[in-house]
KEKE-3310 file (N, C-alpha, C; in steps of 0.2 Angstrom, whole numbers, plus 5000, padded with zeros to 4 digits):
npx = (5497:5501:5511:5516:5519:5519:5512:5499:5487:5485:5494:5490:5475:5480:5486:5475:5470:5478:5482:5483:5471:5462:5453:5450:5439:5431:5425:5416:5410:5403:5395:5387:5388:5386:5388:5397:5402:5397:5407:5419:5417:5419:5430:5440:5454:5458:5460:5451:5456:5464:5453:5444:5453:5454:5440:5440:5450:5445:5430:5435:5441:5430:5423:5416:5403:5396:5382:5367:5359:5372:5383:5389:5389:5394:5396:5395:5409:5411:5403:5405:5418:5413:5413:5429:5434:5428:5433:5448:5446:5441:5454:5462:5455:5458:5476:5481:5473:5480:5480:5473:5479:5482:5478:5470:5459:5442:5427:5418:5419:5415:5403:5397:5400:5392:5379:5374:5374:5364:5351:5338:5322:5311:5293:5289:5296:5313:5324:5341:5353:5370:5383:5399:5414:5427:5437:5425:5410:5394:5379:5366:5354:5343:5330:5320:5306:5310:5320:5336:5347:5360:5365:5374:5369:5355:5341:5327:5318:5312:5322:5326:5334:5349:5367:5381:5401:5417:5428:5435:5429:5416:5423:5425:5413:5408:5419:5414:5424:5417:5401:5386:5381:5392:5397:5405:5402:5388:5373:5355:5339:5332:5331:5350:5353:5344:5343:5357:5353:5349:5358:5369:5383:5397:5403:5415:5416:5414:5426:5434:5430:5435)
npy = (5336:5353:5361:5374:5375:5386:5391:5401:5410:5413:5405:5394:5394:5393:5380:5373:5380:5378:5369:5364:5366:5369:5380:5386:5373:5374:5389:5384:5375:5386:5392:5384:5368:5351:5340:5325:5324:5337:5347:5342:5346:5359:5361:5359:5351:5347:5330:5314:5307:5317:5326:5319:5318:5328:5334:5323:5327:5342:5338:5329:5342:5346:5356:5353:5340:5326:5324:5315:5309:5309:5316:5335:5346:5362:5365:5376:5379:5383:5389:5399:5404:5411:5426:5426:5420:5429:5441:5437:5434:5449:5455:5448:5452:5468:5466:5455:5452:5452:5451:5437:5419:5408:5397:5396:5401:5392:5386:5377:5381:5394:5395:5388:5397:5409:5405:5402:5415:5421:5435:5436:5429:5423:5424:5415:5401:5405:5401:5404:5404:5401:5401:5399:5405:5403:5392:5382:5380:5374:5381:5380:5392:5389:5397:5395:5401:5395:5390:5386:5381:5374:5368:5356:5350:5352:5357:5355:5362:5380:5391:5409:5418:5424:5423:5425:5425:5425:5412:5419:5434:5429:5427:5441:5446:5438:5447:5458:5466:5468:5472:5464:5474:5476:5477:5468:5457:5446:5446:5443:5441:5450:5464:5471:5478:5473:5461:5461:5463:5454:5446:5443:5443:5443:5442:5450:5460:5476:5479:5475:5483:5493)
npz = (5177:5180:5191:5204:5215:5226:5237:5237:5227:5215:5210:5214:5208:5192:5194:5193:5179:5169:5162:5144:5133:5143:5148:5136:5136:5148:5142:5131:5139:5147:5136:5133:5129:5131:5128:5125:5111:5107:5112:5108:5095:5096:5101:5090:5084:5098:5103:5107:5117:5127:5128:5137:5145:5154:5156:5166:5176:5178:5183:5197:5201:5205:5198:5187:5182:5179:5171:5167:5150:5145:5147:5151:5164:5173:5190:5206:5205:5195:5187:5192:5185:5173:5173:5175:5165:5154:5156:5155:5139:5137:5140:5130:5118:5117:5119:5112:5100:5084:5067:5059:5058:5043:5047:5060:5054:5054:5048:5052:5064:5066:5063:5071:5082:5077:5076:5090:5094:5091:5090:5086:5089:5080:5076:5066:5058:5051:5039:5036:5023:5023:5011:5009:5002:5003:5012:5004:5007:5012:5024:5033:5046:5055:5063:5075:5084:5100:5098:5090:5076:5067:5051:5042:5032:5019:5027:5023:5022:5014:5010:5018:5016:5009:5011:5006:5008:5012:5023:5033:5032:5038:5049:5054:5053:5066:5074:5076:5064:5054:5046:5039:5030:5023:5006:4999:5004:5001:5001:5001:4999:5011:5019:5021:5033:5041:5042:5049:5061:5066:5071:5088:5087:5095:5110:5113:5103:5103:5109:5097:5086:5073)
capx = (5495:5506:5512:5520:5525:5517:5504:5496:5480:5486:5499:5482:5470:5482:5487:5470:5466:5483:5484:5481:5464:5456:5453:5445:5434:5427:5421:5414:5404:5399:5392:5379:5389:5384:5388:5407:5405:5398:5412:5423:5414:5419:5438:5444:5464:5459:5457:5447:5458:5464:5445:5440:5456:5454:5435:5441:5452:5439:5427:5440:5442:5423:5421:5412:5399:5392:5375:5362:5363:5379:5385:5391:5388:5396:5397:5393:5414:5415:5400:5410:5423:5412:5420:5437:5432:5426:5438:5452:5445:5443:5463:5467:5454:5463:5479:5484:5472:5479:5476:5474:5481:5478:5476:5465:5452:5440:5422:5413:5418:5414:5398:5390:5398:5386:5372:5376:5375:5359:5345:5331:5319:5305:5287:5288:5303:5317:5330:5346:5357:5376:5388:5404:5418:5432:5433:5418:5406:5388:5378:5358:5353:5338:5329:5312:5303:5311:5326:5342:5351:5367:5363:5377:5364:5349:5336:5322:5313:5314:5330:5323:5340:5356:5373:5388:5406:5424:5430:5438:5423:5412:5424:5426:5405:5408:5422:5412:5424:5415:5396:5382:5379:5399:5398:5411:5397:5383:5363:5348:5329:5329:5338:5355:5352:5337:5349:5363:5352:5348:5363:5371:5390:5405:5402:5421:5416:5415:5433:5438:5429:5441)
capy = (5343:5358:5362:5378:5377:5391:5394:5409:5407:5414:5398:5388:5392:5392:5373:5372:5381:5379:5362:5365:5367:5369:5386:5382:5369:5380:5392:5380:5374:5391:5393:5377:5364:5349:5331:5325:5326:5345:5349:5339:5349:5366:5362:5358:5350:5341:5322:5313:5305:5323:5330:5314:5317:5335:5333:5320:5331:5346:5333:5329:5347:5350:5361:5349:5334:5321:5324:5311:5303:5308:5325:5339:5352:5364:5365:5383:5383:5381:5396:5405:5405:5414:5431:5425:5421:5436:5447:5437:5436:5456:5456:5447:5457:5473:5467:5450:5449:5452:5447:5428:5415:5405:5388:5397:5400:5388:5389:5375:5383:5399:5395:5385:5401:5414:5401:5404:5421:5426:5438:5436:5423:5424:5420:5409:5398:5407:5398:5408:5402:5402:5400:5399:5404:5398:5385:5382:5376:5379:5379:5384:5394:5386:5402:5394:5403:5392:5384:5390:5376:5374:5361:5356:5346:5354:5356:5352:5370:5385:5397:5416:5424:5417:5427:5424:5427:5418:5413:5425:5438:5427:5431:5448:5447:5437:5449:5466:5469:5472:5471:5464:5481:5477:5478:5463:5450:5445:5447:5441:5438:5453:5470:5469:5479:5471:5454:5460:5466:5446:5442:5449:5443:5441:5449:5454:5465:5482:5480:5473:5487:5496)
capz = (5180:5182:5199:5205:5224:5230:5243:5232:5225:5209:5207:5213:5201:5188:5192:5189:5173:5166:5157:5140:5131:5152:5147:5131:5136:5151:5138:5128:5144:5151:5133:5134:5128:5135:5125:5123:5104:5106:5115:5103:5089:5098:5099:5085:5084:5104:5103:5111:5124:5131:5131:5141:5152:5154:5160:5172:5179:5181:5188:5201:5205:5208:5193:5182:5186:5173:5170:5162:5150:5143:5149:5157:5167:5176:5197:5205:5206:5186:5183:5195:5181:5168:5175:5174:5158:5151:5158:5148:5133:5136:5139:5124:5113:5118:5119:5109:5093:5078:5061:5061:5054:5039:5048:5064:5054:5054:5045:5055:5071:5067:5061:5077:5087:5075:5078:5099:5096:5085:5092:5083:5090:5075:5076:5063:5058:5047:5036:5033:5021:5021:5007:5012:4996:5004:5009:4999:5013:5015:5031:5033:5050:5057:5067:5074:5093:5105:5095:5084:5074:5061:5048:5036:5027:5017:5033:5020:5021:5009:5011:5018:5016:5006:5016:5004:5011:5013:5029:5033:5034:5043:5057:5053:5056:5071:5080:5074:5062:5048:5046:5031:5025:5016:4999:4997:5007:4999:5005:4997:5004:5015:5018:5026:5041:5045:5045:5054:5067:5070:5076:5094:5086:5099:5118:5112:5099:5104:5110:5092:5082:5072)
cpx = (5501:5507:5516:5523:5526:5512:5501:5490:5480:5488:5490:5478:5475:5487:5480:5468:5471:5485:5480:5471:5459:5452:5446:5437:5430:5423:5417:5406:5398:5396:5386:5383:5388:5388:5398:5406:5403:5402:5419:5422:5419:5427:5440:5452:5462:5458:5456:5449:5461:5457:5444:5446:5456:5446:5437:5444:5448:5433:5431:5439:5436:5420:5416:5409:5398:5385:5372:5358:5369:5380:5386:5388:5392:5395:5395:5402:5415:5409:5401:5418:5421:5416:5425:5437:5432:5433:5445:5452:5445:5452:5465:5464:5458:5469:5483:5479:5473:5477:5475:5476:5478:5476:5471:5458:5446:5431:5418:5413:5416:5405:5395:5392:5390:5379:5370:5375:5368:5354:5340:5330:5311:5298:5285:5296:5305:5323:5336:5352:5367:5382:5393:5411:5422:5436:5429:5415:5400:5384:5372:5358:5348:5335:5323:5311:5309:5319:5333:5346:5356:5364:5370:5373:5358:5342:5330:5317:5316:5318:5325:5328:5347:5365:5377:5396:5411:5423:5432:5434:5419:5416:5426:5420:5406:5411:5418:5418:5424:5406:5392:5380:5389:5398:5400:5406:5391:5376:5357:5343:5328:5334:5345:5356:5348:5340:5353:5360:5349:5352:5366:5380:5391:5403:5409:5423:5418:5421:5439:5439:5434:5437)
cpy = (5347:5359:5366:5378:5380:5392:5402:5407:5409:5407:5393:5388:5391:5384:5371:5372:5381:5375:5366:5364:5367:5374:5386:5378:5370:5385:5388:5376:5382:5393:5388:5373:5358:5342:5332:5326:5333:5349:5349:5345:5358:5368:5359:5358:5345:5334:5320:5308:5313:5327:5325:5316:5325:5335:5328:5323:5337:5345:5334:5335:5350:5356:5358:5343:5332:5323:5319:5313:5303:5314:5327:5344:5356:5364:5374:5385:5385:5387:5398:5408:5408:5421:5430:5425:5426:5441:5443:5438:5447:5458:5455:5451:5463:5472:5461:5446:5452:5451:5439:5424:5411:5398:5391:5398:5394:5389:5386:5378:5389:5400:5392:5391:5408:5408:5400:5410:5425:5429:5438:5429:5424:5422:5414:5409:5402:5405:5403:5402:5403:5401:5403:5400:5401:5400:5385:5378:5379:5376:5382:5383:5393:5393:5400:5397:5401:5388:5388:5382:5377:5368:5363:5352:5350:5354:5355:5359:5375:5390:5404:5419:5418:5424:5422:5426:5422:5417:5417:5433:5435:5430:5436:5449:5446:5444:5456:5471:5474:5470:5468:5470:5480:5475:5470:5456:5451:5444:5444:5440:5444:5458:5469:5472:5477:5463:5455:5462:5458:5443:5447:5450:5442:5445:5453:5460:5471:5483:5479:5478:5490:5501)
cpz = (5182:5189:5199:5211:5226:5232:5241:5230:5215:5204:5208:5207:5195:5188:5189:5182:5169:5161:5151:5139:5137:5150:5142:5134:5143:5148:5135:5134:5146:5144:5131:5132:5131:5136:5125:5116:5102:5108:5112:5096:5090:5100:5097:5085:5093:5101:5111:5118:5130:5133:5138:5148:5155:5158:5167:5177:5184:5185:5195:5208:5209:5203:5189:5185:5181:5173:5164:5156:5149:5141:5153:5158:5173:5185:5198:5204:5200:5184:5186:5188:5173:5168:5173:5166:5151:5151:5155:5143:5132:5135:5133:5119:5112:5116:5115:5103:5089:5072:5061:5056:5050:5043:5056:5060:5051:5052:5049:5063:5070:5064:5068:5082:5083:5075:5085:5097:5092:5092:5091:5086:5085:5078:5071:5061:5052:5045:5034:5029:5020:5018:5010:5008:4997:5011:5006:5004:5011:5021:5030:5040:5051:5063:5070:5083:5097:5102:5089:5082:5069:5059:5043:5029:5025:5023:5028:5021:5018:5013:5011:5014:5016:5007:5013:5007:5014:5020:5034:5036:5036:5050:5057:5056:5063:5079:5080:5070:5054:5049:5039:5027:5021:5010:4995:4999:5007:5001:5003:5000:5007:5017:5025:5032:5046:5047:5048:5060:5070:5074:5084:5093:5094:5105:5118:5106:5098:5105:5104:5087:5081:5068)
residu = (UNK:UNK:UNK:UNK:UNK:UNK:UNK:UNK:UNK:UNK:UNK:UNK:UNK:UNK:UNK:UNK:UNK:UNK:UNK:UNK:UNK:UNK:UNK:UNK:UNK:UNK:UNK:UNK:UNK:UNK:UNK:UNK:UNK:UNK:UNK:UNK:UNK:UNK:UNK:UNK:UNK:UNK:UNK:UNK:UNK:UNK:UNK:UNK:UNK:UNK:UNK:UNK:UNK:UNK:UNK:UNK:UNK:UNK:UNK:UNK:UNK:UNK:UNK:UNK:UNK:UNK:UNK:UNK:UNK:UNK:UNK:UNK:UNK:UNK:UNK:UNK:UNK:UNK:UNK:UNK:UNK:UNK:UNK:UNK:UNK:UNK:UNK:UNK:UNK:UNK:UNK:UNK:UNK:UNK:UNK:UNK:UNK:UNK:UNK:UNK:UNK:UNK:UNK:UNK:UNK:UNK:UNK:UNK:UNK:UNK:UNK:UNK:UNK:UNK:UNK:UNK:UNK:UNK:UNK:UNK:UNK:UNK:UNK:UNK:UNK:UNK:UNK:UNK:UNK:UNK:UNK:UNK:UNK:UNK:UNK:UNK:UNK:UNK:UNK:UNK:UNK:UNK:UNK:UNK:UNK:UNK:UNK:UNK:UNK:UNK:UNK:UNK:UNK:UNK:UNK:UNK:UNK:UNK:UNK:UNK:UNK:UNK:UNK:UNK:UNK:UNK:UNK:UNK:UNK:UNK:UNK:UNK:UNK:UNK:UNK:UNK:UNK:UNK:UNK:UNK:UNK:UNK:UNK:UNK:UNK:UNK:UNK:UNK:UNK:UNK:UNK:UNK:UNK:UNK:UNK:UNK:UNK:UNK:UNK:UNK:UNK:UNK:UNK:UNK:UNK:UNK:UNK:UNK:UNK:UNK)
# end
């Protein structure tokens, strides 16, 4: 654990939330994640001895609880840290995102975030399909009332809408800064205004828009 040796409350929280990936795995909580392998799934590059040591820590601190059978949950101090939250991510959108690098982008992560972030709740279930050029992934969007899922596996129901596009442009979708009406990424089953109006993207968007 870091330590600064000051009586300040800035040095305090920041012994707090300053160990690596703390920060991260806060977000990942304040967004539902609950299980140690969906938290594992959410940051990518941790292994599995620092999540484990990283949650015992937050425990510790009162931030985080175990919950049954095998999971977490935040405390009221740890959904006190939505705010803090946010209002970073707003800093860095503003002032510390660039273009991204070739090894941050990641195709499985940014797909279970655009499956956190859809708006349409249908009345009946709607499959979205997502080809993925490159990498070459594909992924289908499970849309049903009460339930949103990411399958990497064929969920066994007919494809509504098949959304082509590299890596690269899915987080362009994600940050807002490009939408399905682009030319360059692909639509099918249904008009692409009417699909890009399903998802809510990134709470960080607005401030990415270019």
């Amino acid at each position: 654990m870091v330590r600064y040796g000051q009586y300040c409350p800035v040095a305090k929280a920041a012994e707090v939330l300053g160990d690596r990936w703390t920060l991260l795995l806060a977000r990942e909580l304040l967004q539902g994640a609950e299980g140690f392998n969906e938290l594992e799934r959410g940051l990518p590059g941790i292994s599995r001895s620092v999540l484990a040591q990283r949650l015992r820590t937050l425990e510790r601190r009162g931030i985080v609880q175990r919950a049954e059978p095998r999971g977490y949950h935040l405390t009221d101090a740890g959904r006190d840290l939505a705010g803090v939250i946010d209002k970073l991510g707003e800093w860095g959108a503003t002032w510390a995102f660039g273009d991204p690098l070739p090894d941050e982008l990641d195709p499985d992560l940014v797909m279970g975030w655009i499956a956190r972030h859809t708006a349409k709740r249908p009345e009946t279930r709607t499959v979205i399909q997502f080809d993925c050029r490159a990498p070459k992934r594909r992924y289908w969007l499970v849309l049903e009332p009460g339930d949103v899922s990411v399958c990497r596996e064929a969920p066994g129901f007919d494809t509504d809408v098949l959304v082509e596009a590299d890596v690269q442009q899915l987080y362009g979708l994600y940050f807002g800064r490009t939408t399905l009406r682009d030319p360059a990424i692909a639509v099918r089953g249904a008009p692409r205004g009417e699909v890009d109006s399903w998802f809510a993207w990134s709470k960080y968007a607005p401030a990415l828009r270019v």
